[in-house]
Each structure stands twice: as C-alpha cells, then as structure tokens.
C-alpha positions in Angstrom: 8.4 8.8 19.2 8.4 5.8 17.0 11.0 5.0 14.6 9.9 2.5 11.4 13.3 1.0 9.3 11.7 -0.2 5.9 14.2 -2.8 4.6 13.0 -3.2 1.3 13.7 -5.8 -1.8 15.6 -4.2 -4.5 14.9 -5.3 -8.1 16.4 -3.8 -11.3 12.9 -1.8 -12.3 13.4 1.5 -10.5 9.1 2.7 -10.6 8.7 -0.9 -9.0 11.2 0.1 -6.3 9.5 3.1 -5.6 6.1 2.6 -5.5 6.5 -0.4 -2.9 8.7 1.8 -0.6 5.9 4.9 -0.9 3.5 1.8 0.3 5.3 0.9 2.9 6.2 4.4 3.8 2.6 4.4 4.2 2.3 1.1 6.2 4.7 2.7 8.7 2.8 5.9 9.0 -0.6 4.5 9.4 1.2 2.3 12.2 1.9 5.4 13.9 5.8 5.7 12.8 7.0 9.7 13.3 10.5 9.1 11.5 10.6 6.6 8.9 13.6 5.7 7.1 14.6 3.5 3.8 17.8 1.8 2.7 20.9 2.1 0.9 20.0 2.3 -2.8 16.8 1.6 -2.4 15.7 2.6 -5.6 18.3 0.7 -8.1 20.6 -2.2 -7.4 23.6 -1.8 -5.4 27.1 -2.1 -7.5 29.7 0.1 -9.1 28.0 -0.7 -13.2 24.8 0.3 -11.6 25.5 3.8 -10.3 25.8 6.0 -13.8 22.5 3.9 -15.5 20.2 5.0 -12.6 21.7 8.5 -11.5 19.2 11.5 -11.2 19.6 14.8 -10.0 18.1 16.2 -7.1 15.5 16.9 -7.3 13.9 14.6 -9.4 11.4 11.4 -10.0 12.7 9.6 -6.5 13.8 13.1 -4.5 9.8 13.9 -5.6 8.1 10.6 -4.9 9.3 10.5 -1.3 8.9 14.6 -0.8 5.2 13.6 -1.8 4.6 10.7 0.8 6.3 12.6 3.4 3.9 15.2 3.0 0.7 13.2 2.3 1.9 11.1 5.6 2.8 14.4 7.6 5.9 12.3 8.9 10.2 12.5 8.8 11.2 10.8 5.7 15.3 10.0 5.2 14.8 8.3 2.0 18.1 5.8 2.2 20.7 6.0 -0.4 17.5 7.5 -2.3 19.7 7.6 -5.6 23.0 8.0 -7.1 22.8 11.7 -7.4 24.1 13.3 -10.2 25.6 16.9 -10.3 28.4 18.2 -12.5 29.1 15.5 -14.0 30.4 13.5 -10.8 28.4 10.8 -9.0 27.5 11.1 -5.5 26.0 8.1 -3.2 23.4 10.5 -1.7 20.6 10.5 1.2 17.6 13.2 1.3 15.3 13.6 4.5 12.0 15.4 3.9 9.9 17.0 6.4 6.0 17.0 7.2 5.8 19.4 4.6 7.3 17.9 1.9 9.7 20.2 2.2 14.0 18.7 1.6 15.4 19.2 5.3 18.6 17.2 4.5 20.9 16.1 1.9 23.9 13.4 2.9 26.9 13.1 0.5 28.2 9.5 1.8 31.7 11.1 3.0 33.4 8.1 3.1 33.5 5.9 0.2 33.4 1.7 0.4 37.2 0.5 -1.2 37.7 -2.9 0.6 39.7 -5.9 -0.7 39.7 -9.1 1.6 41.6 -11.7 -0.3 39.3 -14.9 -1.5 36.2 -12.8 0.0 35.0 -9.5 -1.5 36.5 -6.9 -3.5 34.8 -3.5 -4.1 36.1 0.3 -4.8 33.2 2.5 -4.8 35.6 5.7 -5.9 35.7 3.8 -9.4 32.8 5.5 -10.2 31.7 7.8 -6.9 33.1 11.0 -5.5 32.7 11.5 -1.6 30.6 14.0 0.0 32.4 16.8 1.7 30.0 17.3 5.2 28.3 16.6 7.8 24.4 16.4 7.6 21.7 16.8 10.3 18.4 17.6 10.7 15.7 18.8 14.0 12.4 17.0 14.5 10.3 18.0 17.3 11.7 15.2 18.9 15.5 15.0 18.6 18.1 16.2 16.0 19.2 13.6 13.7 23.0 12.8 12.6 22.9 10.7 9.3 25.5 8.8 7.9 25.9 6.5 5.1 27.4 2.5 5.6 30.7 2.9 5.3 30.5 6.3 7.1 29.7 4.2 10.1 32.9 2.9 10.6 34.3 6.2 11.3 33.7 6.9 15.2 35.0 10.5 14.9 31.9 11.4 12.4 29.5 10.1 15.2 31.1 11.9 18.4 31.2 15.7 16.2 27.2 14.6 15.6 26.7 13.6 19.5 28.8 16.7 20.1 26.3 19.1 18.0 23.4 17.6 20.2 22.2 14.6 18.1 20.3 12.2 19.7 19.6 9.5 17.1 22.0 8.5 14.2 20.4 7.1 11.3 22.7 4.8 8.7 21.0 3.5 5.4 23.1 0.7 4.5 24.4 -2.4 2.7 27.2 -4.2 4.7 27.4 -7.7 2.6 27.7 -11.8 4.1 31.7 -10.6 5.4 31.1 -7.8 6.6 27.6 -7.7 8.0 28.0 -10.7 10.2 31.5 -9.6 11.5 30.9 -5.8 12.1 27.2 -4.5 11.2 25.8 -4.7 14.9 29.3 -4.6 16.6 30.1 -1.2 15.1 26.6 0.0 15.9 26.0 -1.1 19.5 29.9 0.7 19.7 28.9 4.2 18.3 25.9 4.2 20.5 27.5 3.5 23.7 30.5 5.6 23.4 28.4 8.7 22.4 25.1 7.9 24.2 22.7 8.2 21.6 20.5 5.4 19.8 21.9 4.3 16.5 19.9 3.0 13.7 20.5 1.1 10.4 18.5 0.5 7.8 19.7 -2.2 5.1 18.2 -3.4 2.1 16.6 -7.0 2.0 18.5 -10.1 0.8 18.9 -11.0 -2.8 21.0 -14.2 -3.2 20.6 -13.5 -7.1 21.8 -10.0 -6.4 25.7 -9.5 -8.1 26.1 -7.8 -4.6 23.9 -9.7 -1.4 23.1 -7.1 1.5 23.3 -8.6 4.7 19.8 -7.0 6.1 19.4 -7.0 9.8 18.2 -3.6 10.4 18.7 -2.6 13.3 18.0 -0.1 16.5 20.5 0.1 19.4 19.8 2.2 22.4 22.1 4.3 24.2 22.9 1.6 26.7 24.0 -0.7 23.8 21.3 -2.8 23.7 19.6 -4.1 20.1 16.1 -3.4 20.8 14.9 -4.4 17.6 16.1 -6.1 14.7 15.3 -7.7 11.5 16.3 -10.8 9.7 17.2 -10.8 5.9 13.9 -10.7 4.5 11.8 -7.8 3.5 10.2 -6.2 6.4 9.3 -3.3 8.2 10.4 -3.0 12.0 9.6 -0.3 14.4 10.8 0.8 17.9 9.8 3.5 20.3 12.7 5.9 20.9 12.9 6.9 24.8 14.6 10.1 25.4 14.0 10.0 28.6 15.9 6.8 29.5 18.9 8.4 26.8 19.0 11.2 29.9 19.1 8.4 32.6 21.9 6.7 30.9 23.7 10.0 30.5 23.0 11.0 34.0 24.3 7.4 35.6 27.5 7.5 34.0 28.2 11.0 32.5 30.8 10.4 29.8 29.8 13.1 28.1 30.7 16.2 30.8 34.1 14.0 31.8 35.5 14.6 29.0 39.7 15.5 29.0 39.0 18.4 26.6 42.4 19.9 27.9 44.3 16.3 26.5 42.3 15.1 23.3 39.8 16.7 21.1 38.0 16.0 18.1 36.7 19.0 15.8 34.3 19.5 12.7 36.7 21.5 10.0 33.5 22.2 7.8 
C-alpha cells in the first residue's frame, strides 16, 4: 500500500495551516496514497509560548477538518501533532488518526516529553507547559496495524518493541527533531527502531523555517525493515510517498528470525497499561 508523508510549512495563521494540509491531503490521495500522514504541530508553530494560544479540544476545528478529508478521500489520516489538545485544564501534545469513514480510530498523547539542554546549542523543556500522555496508541488498516509515536517518543526503543510485540508492522512518528538533533540522530534512531524490531518506520517532520524561533530539521523519512531509507525528503515543503512491502517485511523476518529467538526466559520487556 502506499504511504504519503506531507511535510508541510508552518506559519503563525492556524486556517492557512489547515487548509494547505487538507490540499495536500488531497494531493496524496488522488496520487493513490492509502495512509497519509502530517507533521508535528502542523497546525500552529512549534515552541513552549505557542502551545496554550492555539490549544483546542478534541474534537474540534482541526480534529474536524482532517475527520472531513479523510472521509471525502476514503483514506488513513494520522493528522501529526494535529494540535495542542486541551482537556482539564492540562495541555497535551496530541496525534489523531481518522479512518475512511471519518470516523477517530486513534488518539496519541506524546508519552514522552522533549526537556533537553546541550550547553551553547539548544535548550527546551516541553513539561513547562505540557503534561505527558499515559499509553500506548495503535490502530488496524486493512493493510497493517499501526504503532504511533510522537518525536521524542522515538528515542525510547522499549515503546517500539511492546508495538512490534502487539503485531505492528509500520510505526508512524510526526515530528520536529531541530539542526542538533536532526542531523545527529533523526535517521540514526529510525533506521535503529526498524531493524531491531523488523517493521518500517516512518517520520514525518514539518518543513524548514529559518525565521521560525524553533527550525525543524525536515527530512521525512521511510525506513524499511532491513534498515534501509527508501525515501526521504530534504527541508523544504514536500510531499513524499513510498510503497510499503509486506511481503519483503516477512522475507526479512524469515532470513534472520530475531523475532521467535528471543531469550524470553532472561530479558523481557512488558506494556503495564
């Protein structure tokens, strides 16, 4: 099935936002994309004074403009870091998938929030105004089930191995790594969560704003379950697609079958909830 990554431009108007992403939503479709996904915050800028001024709950104007396009384009939608969702009176950096239907199949609390400081580089604590999500989230297409993460969530290989572990066969990351960390780990960490679990791995980043007070690194990008990139996309606005082979993710498994040798009876990793 074909997999589009929309890695849009972000500006400060939130109805521009989201009536360029619904256009390209329907560029993707009309292109023959099955599952289509958008960015981190794709519908506001990304950064800690942003969050509270663009908050909505779910659902609302964004949670209902993608459940419309999915529907009119009869396709998966995971609709990025759609929003900061807000619900009793906490923020949450939060990712909804919709169905053919229009119907919300997902909803991703980002369960591990972005505090970094690297001296003389970048500094950013996400808790400041964010509280963290407390599961896991996946969905079934007639494809494949779907693990979804958010950025930050990528870094944690435990949350990718209970997904491959629950029968996921693609794990989709909306994110925002920035120029340290996106040239140092963005592809690194991906091409390593698909290999040690044997499922493709997608990201899907927001363009890059050098005016921005916080510049994505872009690159979206697909890895397959070999570790290859097998498509990728520089730091402009773009859309890129890529057929998803489940057939050669069984080959893989079959050559070198990680998955059934296991040590169960010395190591184990477990979901609590």
């Amino acid at each position: 099935f074909r997999l589009a990554l929309i890695q849009l431009h972000v500006s400060a108007v939130k109805s521009d936002n989201l009536q360029r992403a619904c256009g390209l939503v329907r560029e993707a479709s009309a292109k023959g994309a099955k599952v289509v996904a958008l960015p981190e915050c794709f519908n506001s800028p990304y950064g800690t004074q942003y969050f509270k001024e663009y908050a909505e709950k779910i659902p609302g104007e964004s949670t209902q403009k993608l459940s419309e396009v999915a529907k009119e384009c009869s396709i998966y939608l995971v609709g990025g870091r759609s929003i900061p969702e807000e619900d009793g009176g906490k923020l949450y950096n939060t990712c909804t998938v919709f169905g053919p239907d229009g119907a919300m199949l997902a909803k991703h609390r980002k369960v591990h929030l972005f505090d970094i400081n690297v001296p003389g580089k970048i500094q950013f604590k996400e808790s400041e105004t964010l509280s963290p999500g407390n599961s896991f989230s996946m969905f079934d297409t007639p494809y494949c089930k779907v693990g979804l993460g958010i950025c930050y969530d990528i870094r944690f290989a435990e949350m990718a191995q209970i997904y491959g572990q629950k029968g996921c066969q693609l794990l989709i990351y909306p994110g925002a790594f920035n120029l340290t960390t996106g040239p140092a780990h963005w592809e690194l960490l991906q091409r390593g969560r698909a290999v040690d679990n044997q499922v493709y791995v997608a990201t899907v980043s927001p363009a890059r704003d050098q005016k921005a007070s916080y510049v994505a690194w872009g690159h979206s990008t697909v890895v397959n379950p070999w570790g290859e990139v097998i498509a990728k996309a520089g730091a402009e606005e773009t859309v890129i697609y890529t057929d998803i082979d489940l057939k050669k993710l069984a080959e893989i498994r079959q050559q070198i079958p990680i998955l059934s040798q296991k040590r169960c009876d010395l190591y184990g990793i477990e979901m609590k909830k």
